[in-house]
N, C-alpha and C positions, 0 to 999 in steps of 0.2 A: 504494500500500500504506500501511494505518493501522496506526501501531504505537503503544501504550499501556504505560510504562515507569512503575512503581509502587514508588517505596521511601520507607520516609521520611526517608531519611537524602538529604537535595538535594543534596548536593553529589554522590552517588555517580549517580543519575539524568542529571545535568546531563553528567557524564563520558561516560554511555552514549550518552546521548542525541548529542554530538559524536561520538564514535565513529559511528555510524549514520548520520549526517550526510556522515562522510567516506568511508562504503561508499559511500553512494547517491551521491556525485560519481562516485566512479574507478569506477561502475560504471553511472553513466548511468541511476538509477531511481528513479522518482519518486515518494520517500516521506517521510513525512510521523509527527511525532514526538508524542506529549501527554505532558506530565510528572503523577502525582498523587504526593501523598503520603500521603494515604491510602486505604484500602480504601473507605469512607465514599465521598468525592468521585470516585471512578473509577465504583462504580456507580449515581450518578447518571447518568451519561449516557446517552444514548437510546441513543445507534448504536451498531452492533458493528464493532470492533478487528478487523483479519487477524491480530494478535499480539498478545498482552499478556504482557510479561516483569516479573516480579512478585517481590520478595523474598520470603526465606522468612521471617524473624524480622522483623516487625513490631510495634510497640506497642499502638497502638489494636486492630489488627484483623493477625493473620498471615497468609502469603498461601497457606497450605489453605485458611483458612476464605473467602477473596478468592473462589481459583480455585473454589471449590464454588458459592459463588454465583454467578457467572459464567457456568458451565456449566448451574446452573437457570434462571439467567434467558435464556437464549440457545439451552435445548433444546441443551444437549450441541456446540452447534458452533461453540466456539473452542480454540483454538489457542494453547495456556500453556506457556512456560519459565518458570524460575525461578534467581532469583539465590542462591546461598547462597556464605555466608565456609567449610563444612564439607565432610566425605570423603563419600566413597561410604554410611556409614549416613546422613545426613540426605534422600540420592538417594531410599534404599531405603523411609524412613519416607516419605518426599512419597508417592512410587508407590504404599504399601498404601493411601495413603487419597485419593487423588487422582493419575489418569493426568496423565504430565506429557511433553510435546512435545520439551524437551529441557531443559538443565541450562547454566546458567554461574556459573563461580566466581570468587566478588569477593577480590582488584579483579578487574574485567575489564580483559583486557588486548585489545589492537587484532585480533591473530590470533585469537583464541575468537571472538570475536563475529565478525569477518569470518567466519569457516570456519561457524557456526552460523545467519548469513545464507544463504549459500550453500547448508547445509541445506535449510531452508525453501523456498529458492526452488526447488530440484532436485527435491524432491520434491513440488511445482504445489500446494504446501497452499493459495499465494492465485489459484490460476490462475483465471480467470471465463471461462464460457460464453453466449455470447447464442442461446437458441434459443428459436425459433417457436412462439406456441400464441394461436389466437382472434385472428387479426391482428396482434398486436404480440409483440413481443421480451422473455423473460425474461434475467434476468441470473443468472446458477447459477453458486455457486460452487463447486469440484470438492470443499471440504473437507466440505462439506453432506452430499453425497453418500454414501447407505450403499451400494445396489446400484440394479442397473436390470434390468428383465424386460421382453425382448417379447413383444408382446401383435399380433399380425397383418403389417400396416405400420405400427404405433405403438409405442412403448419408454414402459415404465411405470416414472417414476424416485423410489425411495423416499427420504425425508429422514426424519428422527428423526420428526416430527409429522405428516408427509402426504406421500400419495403423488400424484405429477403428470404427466399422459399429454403426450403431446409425438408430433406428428405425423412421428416420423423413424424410420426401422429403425434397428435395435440396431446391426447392419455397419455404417452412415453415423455413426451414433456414435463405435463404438469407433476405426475409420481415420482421423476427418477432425477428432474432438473432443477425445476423453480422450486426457491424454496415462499412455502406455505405464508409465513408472514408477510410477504408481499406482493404474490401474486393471488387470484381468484378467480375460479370458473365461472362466469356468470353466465351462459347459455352452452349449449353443447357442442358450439362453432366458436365460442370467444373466450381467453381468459386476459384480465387485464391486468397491470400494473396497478395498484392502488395508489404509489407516489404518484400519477399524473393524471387522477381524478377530478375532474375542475366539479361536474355536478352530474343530479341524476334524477332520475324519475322510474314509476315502475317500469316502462316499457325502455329506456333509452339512459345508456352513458355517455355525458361529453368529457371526451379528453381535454385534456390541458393545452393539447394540439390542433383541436375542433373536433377532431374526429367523432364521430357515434357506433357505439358501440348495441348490438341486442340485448336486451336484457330476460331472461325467461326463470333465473332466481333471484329474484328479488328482496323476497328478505331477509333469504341465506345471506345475499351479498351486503346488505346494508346492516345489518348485525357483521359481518367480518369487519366491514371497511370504519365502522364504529369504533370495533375492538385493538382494528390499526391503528384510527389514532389518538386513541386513549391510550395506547401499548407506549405509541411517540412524545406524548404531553407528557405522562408519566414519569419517564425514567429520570 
């Protein structure tokens, strides 16, 4: 797991940054830390982040205008917390203008960020899938994922920018790949991502993409998708 820690205040990054370091001992996982200090020099970089934990009040560049960029340059799929010294309005302000993954309040202290690790990991935001197409092995990450439709004995799997056929039934999916706290079968053609839920009704789910989805369990799904994010507020 890559994680990308953005403030410009260093000494506060360097702090996290140890912190995270002493998750991933007592917890045996192998991750891996980038310090930036600005918004500038983080999106230089080519590759994508499983995390990027970003302050809110920056100078150069603040980390709405960071995490927007971010999400255009990435097609929408990363995965942003944010550092704020403030209450619950500066929560509420980040959210109207930018969906955000979760929240830590500076200082951070060793338990937040432990328990906000554990978040992330529980709920498989970096979990990676290796499955089969044209001979060789994709690597899918589950966060990517909007939904998935089968289509015969093949499963049609949509991402923000394209849709990819994969020579497996939608059943060999959902039992043997997706793991349960974040995905859901909602008709016997659809299972969807629960992170990119925007809304719902008994017949119809809109994606966070526009997409719609069938709905034929409805209040299996909406008892699951409940329990999702009571599972997220929670922890």
């Amino acid at each position: 797991m890559r994680i990308a820690l953005c403030d410009d205040e260093r000494c506060e990054i360097e702090a996290i940054k140890k912190l995270i370091q002493d998750y991933a001992a007592s917890h045996d996982y192998d991750i891996s830390v980038d310090m930036f200090t600005s918004g500038h020099s983080l999106l230089k970089q080519q590759g994508r982040f499983d995390l990027y934990i970003l302050d809110y009040m920056m100078e150069e560049m603040d980390g709405i205008t960071l995490a927007l960029q971010l999400r255009q340059k990435f097609n929408n799929a990363v995965t942003i917390c944010f550092l704020t010294g403030y209450d619950n309005i500066a929560e509420r302000i980040i959210n109207e203008q930018v969906y955000a993954d979760g929240f830590l309040r500076k200082p951070v202290e060793p338990q937040q960020i432990f328990k906000k690790l554990d978040q992330f990991y529980k709920s498989s935001f970096f979990y990676r899938l290796q499955l089969k197409r044209d001979g060789s092995y994709d690597t899918v990450y589950t966060q990517d994922i909007l939904y998935i439709q089968a289509s015969d004995k093949k499963s049609l799997i949509y991402f923000q920018d394209r849709c990819v056929e994969y020579p497996i039934l939608l059943s060999e999916l959902e039992t043997k790949y997706l793991p349960p706290e974040l995905f859901f079968r909602v008709h016997r053609s659809f299972i969807v991502n629960m992170m990119h839920v925007a809304s719902y009704d008994k017949k119809t789910i809109i994606m966070k993409s526009g997409d719609r989805v069938d709905v034929s369990r409805f209040k299996a799904f909406q008892q699951a998708y409940r329990d999702f994010n009571f599972n997220l507020n929670s922890m």
